[in-house]
C-alpha positions as CSV (number, residue, x, y, z in Angstrom):
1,X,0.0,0.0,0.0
2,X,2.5,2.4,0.3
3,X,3.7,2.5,-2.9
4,X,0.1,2.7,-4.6
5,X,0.6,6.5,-4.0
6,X,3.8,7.5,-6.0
7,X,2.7,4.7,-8.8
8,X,-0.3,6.9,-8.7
9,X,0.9,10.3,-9.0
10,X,3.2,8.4,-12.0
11,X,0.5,7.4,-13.5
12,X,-1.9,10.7,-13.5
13,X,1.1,12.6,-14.5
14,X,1.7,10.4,-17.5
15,X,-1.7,10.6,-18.5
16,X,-1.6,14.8,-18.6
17,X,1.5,14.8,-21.0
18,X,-0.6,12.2,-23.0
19,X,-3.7,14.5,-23.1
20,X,-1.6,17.8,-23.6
21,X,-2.1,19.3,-20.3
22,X,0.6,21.2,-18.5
23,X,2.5,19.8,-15.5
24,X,2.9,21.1,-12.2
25,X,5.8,23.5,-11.3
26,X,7.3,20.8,-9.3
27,X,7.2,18.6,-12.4
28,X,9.6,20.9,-14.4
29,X,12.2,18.4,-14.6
30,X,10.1,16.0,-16.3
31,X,9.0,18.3,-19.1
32,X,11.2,17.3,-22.3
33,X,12.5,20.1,-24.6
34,X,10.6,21.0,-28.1
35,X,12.2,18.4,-30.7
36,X,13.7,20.1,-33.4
37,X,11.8,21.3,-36.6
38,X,13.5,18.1,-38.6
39,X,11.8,15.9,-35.9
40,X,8.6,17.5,-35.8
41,X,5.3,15.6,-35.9
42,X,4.5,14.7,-39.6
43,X,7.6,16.3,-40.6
44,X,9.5,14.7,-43.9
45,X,12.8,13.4,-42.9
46,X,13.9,15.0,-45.8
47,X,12.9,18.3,-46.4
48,X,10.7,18.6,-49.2
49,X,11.2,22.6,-50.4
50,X,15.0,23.7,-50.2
51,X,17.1,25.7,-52.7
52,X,19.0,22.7,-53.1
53,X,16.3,20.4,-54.0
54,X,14.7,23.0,-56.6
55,X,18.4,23.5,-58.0
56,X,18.8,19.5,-58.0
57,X,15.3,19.2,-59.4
58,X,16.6,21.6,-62.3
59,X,19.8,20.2,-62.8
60,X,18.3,17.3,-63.5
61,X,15.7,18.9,-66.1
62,X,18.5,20.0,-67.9
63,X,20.1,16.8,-68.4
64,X,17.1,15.0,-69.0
65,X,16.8,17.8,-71.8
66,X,20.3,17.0,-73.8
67,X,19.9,13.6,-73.1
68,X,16.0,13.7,-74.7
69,X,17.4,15.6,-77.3
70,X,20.1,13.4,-78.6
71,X,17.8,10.3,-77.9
72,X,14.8,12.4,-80.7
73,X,17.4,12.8,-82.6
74,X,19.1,10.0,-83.2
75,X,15.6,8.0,-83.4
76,X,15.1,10.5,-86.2
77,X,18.1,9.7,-88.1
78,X,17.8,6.1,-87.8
79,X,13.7,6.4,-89.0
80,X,14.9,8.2,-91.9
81,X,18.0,6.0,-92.7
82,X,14.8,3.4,-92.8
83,X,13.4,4.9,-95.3
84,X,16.1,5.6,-97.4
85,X,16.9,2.3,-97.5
86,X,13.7,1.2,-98.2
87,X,13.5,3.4,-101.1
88,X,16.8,2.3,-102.6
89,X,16.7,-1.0,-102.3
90,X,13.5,-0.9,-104.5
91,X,15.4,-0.1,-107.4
92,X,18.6,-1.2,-109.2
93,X,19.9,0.5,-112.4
94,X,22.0,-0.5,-116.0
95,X,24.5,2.2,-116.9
96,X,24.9,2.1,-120.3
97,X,28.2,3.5,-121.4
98,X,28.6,5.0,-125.1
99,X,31.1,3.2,-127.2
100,X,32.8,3.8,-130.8
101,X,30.9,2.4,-133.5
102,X,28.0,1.4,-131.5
103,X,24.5,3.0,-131.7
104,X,23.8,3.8,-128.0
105,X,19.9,3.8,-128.6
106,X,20.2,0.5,-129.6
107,X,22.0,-0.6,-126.6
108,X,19.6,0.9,-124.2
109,X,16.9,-0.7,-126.3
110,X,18.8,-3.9,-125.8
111,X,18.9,-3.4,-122.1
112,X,15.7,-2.9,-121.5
113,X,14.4,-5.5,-123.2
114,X,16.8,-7.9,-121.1
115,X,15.4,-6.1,-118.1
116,X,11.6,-6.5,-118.9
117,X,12.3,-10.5,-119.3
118,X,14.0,-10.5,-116.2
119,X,11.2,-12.4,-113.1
120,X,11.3,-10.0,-110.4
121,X,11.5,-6.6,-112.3
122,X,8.4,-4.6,-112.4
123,X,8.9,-0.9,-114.6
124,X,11.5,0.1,-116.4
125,X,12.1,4.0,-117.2
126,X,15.0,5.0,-119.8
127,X,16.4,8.1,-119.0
128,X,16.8,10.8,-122.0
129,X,20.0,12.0,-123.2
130,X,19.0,15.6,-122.1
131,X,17.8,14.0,-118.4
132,X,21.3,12.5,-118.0
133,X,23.2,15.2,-118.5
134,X,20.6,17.0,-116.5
135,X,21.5,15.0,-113.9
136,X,25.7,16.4,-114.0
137,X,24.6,19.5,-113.5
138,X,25.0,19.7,-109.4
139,X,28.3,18.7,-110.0
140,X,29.9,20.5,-113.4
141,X,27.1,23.4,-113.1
142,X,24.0,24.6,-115.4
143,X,24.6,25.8,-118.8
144,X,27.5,24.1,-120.5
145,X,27.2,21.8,-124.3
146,X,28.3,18.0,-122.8
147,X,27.4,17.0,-126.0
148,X,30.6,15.7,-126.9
149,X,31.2,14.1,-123.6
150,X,30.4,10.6,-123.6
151,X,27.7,10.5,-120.8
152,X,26.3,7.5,-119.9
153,X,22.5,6.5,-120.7
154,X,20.9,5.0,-117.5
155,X,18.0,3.0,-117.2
156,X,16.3,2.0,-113.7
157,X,14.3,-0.8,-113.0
158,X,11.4,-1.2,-110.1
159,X,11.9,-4.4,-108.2
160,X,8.6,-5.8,-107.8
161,X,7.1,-6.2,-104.3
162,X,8.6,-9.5,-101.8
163,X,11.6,-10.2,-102.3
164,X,14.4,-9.8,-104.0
165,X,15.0,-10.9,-107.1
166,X,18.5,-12.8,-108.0
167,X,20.0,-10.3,-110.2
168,X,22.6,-12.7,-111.3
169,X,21.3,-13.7,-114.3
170,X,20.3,-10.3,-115.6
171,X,23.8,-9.2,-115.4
172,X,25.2,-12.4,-116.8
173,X,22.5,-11.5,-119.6
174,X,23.9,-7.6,-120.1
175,X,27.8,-8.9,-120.1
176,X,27.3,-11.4,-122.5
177,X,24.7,-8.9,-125.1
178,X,26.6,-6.0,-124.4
179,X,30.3,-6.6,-123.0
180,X,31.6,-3.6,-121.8
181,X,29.4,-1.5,-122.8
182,X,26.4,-2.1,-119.9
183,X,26.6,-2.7,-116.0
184,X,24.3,-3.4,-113.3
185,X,24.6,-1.3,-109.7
186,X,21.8,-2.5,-107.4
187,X,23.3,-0.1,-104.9
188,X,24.1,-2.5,-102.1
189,X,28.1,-0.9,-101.3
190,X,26.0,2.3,-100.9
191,X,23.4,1.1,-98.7
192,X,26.2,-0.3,-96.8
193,X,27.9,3.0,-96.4
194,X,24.2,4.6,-95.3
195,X,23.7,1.6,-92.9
196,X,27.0,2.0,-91.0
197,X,26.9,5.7,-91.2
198,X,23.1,5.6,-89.7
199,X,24.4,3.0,-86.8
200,X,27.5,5.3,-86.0
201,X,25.1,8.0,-85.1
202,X,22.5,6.4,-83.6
203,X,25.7,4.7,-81.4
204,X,27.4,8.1,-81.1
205,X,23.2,9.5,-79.9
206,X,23.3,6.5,-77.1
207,X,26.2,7.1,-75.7
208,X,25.8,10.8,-75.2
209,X,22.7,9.9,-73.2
210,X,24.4,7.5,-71.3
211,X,26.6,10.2,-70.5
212,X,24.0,12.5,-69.3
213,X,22.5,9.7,-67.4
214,X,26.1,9.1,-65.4
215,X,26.4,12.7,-64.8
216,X,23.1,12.7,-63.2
217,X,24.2,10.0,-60.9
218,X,26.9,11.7,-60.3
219,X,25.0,15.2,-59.1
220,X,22.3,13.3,-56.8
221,X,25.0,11.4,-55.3
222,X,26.8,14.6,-54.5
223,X,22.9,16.0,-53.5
224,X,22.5,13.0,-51.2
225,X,25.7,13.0,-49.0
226,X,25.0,16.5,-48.3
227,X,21.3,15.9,-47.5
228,X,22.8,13.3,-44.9
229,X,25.3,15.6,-43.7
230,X,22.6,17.9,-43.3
231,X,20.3,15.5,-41.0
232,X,23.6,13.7,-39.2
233,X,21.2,14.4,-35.9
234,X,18.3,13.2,-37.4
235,X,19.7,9.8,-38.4
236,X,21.5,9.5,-35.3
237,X,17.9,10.1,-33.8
238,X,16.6,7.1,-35.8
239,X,18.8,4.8,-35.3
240,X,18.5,5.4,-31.5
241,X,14.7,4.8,-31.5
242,X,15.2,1.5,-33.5
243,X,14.8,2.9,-37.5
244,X,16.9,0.6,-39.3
245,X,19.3,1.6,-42.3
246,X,16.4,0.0,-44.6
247,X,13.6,2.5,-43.3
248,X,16.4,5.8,-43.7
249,X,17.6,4.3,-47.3
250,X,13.6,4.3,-48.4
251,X,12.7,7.7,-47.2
252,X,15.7,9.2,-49.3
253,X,14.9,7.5,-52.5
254,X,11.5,8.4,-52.1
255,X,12.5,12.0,-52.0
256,X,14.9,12.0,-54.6
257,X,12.5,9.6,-56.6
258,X,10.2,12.2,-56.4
259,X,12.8,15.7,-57.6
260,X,13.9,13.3,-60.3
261,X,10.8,12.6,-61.5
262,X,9.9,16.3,-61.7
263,X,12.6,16.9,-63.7
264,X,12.0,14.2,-66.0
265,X,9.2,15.5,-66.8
266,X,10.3,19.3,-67.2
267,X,13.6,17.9,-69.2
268,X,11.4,15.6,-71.3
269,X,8.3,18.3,-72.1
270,X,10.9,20.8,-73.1
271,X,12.4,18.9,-75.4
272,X,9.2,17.2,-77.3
273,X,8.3,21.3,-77.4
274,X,11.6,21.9,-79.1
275,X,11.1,19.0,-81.8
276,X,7.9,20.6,-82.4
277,X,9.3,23.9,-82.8
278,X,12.1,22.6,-85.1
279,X,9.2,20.5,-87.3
280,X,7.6,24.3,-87.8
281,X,10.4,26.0,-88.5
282,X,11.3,23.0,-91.2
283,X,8.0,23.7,-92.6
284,X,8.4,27.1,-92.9
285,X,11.7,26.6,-94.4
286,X,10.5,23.7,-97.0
287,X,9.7,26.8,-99.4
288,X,13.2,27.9,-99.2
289,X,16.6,26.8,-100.8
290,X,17.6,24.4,-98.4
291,X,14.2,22.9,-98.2
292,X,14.8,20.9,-100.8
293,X,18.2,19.3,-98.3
294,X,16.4,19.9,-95.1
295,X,13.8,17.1,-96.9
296,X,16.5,15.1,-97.5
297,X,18.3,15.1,-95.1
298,X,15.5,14.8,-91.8
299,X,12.3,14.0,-94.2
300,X,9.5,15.8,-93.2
301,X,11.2,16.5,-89.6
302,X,8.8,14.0,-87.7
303,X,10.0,12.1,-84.4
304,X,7.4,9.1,-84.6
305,X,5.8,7.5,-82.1
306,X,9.2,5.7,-81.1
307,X,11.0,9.1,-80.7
308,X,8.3,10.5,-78.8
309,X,8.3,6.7,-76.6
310,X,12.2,7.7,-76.4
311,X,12.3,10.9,-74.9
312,X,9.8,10.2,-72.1
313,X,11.7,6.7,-71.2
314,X,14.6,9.3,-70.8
315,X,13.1,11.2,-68.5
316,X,11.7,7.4,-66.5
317,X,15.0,6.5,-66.8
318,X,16.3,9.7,-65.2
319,X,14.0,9.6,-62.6
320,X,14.4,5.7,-61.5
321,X,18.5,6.9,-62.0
322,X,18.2,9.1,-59.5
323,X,16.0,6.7,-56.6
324,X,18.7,4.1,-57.4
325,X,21.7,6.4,-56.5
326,X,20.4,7.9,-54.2
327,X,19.3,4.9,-52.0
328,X,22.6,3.3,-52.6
329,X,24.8,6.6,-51.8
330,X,22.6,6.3,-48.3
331,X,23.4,2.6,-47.7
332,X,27.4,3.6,-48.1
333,X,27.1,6.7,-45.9
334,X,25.5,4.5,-43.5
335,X,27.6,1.5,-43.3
């Protein structure tokens, strides 16, 4: 019984700090001191608005940016390379060379008909005397007489739709009919080139945003040591009350999950805006001299659905980048 009375006065006094009432004045010693703002009730252990998280949150929008842009544009090149491709392979030609004592009309003629009874070849076009040398002219100029220079006479063929035809014995056919005189290019050493300069860029595009993407590693690793630096106290406080390295690793990545996801999406916005911007400026400047090479060059200056699906798995990428690093920077700092 005589300790009912001080397990009582325990108790009642327990139950006022509980239900926010003030102690006594002779209870002074028990009243703890206010926890700092970090620890506060339904405080973030990170803290959600700082200048360095909005200047993280933009670095990283910028590098989501040149890394969106180089991923558009090398989807672009590779999509038009495509094309070209496509377009080229469809057709082979016969270069018919003139030659002393020969009629060259006749040759063509001859050519032709060899081509038409060839399986796998669909049209046939002869080009003119006046549309081959027409066709010198980016390269010796408008205006000159190449009438007595020997040009060639060419003649292209369609291939016809599936695939494609053996060639062989079509050029078999022109050597023995017109020996030295007729030859068949279907193009392939120049698709080559255009395959392998296509893949260099479209290498040269992926490692530039790998680049970007190890330089933002690099920034929210730097970000996140000084975040922990910053709460030393309130990890210490943590790990006193039981938290375990797991529980502090989590609420970091969520945070920096959540600024690199911002800026994903800034970064990856900003830069479909800028392909859009470009496609209207090549539009406006289709009906100018370089339209004609802006065409030919980028098409019709349209990213696709696959550049479009490119840039925005940049900015995922970014963002999942930046949860990763971030929760393993905290594991190190902790251990």
């Amino acid at each position: 019984m005589g300790d009912t009375a001080p397990l009582s006065r325990k108790t009642a006094r327990t139950d006022a700090t509980r239900s926010g009432a003030r102690p006594g004045a002779g209870d002074a010693a028990a009243v703890e001191p206010p926890l700092p703002p970090t620890l506060r009730r339904n405080a973030p252990l990170v803290p959600t608005d700082s200048a360095a998280s909005r200047s993280l949150a933009a670095v990283i929008a910028i590098l989501t940016f040149l890394a969106a842009l180089c991923a558009g544009a090398a989807e672009m090149v590779a999509s038009s390379a495509d094309q070209w491709q496509g377009a080229v392979a469809q057709e082979v030609t016969i270069q018919v060379r003139p030659s002393p004592g020969r009629a060259i009309d006749a040759d063509v003629a001859r050519a032709e008909a060899l081509a038409k009874a060839t399986p796998g070849i669909a049209t046939t076009r002869v080009f003119s005397k006046a549309e081959a040398e027409r066709l010198l002219e980016p390269w010796l100029g408008s205006g000159l007489d190449l009438s007595d220079l020997p040009v060639p006479r060419l003649v292209t063929l369609t291939l016809a739709p599936g695939p494609s035809p053996d060639l062989k014995p079509l050029r078999a056919s022109l050597a023995e009919a017109l020996p030295g005189v007729a030859s068949l290019d279907d193009h392939a050493l120049w698709l080559r080139r255009l395959s392998t300069m296509a893949n260099t860029f479209v290498g040269v595009g992926v490692g530039i945003v790998a680049l970007v993407l190890i330089a933002t590693g690099l920034a929210v690793a730097f970000a996140t040591r000084g975040a922990m630096a910053g709460n030393r106290e309130v990890v210490e406080v943590l790990h006193f009350v039981g938290a375990d390295d797991d529980f502090i690793a989590r609420a970091f990545q969520r945070r920096f999950f959540g600024l690199g996801l911002r800026g994903g999406i800034v970064g990856s916005v900003a830069a479909l805006a800028a392909f859009a911007a470009a496609g209207v400026v090549a539009r406006a400047w289709r009906t100018g001299p370089a339209g004609e090479e802006l065409d030919a060059l980028f098409g019709a200056f349209h990213v696709g659905w696959r550049g479009y699906a490119s840039v925005l798995l940049v900015g995922v990428i970014a963002s999942v980048v930046t949860g990763l690093v971030s929760r393993l920077t905290v594991r190190r700092f902790l251990a």
